[in-house]
Z-matrix of the N, CA and C atoms (Angstrom, degrees):
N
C 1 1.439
C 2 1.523 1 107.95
N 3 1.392 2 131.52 1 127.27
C 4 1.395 3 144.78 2 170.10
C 5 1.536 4 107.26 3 -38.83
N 6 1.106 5 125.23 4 128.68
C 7 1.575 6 120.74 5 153.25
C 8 1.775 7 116.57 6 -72.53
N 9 1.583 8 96.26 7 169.83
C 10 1.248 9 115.89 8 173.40
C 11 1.091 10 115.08 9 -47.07
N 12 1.550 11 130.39 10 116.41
C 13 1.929 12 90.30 11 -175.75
C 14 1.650 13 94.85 12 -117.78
N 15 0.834 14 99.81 13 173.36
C 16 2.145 15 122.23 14 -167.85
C 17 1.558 16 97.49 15 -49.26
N 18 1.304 17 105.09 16 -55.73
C 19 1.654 18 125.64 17 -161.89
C 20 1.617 19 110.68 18 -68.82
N 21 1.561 20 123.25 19 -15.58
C 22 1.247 21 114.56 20 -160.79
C 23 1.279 22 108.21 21 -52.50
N 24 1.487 23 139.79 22 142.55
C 25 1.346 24 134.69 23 174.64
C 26 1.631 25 117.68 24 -99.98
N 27 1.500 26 99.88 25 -14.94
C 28 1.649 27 104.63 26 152.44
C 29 1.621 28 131.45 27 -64.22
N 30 1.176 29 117.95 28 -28.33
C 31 1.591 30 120.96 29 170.45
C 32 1.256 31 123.04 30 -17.12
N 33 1.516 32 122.63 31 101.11
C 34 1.302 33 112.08 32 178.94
C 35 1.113 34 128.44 33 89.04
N 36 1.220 35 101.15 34 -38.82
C 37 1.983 36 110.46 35 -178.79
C 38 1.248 37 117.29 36 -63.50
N 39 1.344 38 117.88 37 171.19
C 40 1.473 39 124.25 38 -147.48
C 41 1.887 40 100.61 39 -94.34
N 42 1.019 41 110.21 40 135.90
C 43 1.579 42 119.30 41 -163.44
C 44 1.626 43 108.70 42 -115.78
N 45 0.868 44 129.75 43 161.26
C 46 1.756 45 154.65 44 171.71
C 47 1.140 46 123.77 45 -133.44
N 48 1.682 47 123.75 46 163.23
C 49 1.195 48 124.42 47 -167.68
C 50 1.680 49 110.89 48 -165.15
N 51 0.840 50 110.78 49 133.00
C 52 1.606 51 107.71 50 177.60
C 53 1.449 52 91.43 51 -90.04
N 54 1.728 53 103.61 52 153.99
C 55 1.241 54 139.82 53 149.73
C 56 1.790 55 91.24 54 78.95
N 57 1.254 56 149.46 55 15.43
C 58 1.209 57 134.26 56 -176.66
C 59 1.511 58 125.36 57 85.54
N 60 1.146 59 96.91 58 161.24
C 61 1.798 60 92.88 59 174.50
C 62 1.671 61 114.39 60 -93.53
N 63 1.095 62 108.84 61 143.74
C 64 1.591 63 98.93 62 162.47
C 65 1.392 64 103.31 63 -119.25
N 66 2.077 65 83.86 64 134.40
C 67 1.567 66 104.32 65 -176.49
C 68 1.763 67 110.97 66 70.89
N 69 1.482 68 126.22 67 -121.35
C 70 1.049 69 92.23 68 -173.89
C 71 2.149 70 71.39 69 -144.55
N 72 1.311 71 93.09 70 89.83
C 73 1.599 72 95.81 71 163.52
C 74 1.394 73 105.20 72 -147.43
N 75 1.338 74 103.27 73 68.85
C 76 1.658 75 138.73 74 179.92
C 77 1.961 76 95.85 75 -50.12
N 78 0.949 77 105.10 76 141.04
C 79 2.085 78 105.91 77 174.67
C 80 1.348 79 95.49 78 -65.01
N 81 1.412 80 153.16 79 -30.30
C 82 1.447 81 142.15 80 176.81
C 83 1.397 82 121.55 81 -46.63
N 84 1.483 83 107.54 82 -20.92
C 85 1.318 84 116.84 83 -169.57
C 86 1.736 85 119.06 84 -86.68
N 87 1.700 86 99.59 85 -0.47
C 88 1.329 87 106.03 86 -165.11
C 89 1.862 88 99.63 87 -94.20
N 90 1.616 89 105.24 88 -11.66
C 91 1.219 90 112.83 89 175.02
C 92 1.579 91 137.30 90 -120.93
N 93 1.344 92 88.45 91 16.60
C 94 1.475 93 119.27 92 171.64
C 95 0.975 94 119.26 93 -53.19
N 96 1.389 95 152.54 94 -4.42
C 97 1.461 96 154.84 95 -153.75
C 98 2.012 97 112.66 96 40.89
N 99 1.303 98 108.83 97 10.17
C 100 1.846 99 109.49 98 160.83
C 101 1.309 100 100.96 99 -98.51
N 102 1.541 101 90.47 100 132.86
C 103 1.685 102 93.38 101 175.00
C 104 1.515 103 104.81 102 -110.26
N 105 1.762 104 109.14 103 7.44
C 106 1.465 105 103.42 104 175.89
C 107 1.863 106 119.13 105 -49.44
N 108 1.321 107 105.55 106 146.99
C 109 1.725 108 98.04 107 -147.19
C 110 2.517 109 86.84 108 -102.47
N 111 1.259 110 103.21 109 7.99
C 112 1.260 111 110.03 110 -155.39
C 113 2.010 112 97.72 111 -77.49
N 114 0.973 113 116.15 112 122.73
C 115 1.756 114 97.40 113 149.21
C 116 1.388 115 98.85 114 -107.59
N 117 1.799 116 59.78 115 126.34
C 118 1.905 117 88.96 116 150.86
C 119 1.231 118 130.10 117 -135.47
N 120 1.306 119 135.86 118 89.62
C 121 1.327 120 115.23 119 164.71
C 122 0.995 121 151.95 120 -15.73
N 123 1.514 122 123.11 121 112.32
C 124 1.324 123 115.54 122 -176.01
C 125 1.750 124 122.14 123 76.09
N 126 1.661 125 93.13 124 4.38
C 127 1.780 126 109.79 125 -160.94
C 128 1.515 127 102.06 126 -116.16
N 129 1.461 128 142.16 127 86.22
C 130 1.690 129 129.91 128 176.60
C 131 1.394 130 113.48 129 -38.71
N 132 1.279 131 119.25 130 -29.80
C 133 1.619 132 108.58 131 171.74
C 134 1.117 133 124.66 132 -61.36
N 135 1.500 134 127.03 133 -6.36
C 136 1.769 135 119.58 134 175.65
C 137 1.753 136 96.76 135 -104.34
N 138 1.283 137 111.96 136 173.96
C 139 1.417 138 103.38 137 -162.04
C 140 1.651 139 77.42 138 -167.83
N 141 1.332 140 131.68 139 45.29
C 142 2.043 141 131.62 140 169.43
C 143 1.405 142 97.14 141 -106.33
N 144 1.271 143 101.42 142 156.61
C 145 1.585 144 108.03 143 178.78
C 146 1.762 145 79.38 144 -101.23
N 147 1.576 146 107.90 145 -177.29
C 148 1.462 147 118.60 146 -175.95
C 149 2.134 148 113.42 147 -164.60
N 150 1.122 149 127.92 148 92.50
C 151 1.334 150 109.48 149 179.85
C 152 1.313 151 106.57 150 -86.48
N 153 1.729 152 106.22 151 163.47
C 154 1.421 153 89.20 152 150.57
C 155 0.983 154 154.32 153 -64.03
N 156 1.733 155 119.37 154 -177.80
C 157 1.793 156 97.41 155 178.23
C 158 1.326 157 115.73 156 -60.03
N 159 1.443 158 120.44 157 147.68
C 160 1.044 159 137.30 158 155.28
C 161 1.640 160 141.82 159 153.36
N 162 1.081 161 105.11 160 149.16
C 163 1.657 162 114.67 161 -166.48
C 164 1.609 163 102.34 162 -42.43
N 165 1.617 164 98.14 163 123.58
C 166 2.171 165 130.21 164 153.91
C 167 1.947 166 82.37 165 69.03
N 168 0.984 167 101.02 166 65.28
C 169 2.202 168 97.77 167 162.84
C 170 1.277 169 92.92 168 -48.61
N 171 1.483 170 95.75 169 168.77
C 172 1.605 171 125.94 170 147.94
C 173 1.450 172 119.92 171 -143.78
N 174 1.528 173 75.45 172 158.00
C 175 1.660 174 73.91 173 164.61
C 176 1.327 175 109.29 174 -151.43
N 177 1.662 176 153.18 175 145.14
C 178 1.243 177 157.53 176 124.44
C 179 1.161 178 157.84 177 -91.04
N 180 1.477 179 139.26 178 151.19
C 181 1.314 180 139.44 179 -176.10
C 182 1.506 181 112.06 180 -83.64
N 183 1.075 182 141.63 181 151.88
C 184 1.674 183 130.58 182 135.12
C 185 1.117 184 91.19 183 -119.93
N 186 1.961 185 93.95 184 118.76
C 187 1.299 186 126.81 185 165.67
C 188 1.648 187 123.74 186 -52.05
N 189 1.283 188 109.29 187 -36.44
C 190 1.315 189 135.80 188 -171.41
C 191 1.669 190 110.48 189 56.69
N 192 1.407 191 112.53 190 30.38
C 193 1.636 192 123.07 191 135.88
C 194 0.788 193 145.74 192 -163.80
N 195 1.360 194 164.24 193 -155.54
C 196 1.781 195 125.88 194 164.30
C 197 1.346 196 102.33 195 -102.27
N 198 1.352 197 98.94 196 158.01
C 199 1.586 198 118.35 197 -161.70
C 200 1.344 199 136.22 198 -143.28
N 201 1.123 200 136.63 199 129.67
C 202 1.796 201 109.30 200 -179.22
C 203 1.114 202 111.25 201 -88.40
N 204 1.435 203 117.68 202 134.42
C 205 1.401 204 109.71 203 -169.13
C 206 1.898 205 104.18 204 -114.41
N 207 1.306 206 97.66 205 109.96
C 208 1.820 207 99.59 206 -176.22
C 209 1.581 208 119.81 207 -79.94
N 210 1.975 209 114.00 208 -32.56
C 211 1.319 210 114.19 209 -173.93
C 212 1.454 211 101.94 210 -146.24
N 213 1.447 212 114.52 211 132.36
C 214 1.109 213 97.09 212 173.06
C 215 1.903 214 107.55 213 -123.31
N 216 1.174 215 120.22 214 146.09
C 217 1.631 216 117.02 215 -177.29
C 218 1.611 217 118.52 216 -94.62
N 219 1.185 218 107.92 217 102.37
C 220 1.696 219 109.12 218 162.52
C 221 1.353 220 108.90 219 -80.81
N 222 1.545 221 132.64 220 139.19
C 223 1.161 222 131.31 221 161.38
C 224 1.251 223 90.72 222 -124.82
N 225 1.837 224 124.12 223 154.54
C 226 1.298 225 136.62 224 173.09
C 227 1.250 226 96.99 225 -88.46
N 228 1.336 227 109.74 226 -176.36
C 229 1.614 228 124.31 227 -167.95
C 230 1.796 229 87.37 228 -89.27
N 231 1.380 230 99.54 229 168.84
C 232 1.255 231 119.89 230 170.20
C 233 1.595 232 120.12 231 -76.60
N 234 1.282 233 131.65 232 156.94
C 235 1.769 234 156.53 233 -162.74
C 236 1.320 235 91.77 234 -43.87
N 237 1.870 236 125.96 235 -48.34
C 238 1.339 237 127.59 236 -129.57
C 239 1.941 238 84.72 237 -79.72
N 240 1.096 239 125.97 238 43.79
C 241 1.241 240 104.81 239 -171.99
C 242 1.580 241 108.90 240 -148.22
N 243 1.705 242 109.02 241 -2.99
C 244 1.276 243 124.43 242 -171.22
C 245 1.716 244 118.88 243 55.22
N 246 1.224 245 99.07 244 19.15
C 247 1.311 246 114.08 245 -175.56
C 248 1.355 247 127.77 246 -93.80
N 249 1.753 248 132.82 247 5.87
C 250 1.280 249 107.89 248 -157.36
C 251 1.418 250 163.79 249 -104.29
N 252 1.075 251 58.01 250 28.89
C 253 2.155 252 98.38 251 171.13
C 254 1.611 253 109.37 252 -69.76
């Protein structure tokens, strides 16, 4: 799994999400600087965003300037979820 790196230009910045959060895996959490891959509810050790079900999610950053963007990192959620595809 990639670390945090110095340069991310998402840090902090203000995030979006289609269809809502479920539970409390708000899109802020995808730029939190935890790269723990765990949800947990109600638990600071997981750090995944999560919508509800439903057809083509999203999710976004505002960068708040323009930017070239060369790489960007998806990590999936972590095992604890039987999920990892």
């Amino acid at each position: 799994m990639p670390c945090f790196f110095l340069d991310n230009l998402a840090f902090g910045k203000l995030t979006f999400q289609y269809s809502g959060t479920y539970k409390d895996g708000k899109s802020s959490k995808a730029v939190d600087g935890n790269s723990n891959t765990h949800f947990q509810y109600g638990n600071p050790e997981g750090s995944c965003i999560m919508t509800d079900k439903t057809n083509k999610p999203w999710w976004r950053v505002d960068l708040q300037q323009v930017e070239h963007v060369s790489e960007v990192y998806i990590v999936n959620r972590g095992s604890e979820c039987g999920c990892p595809d």
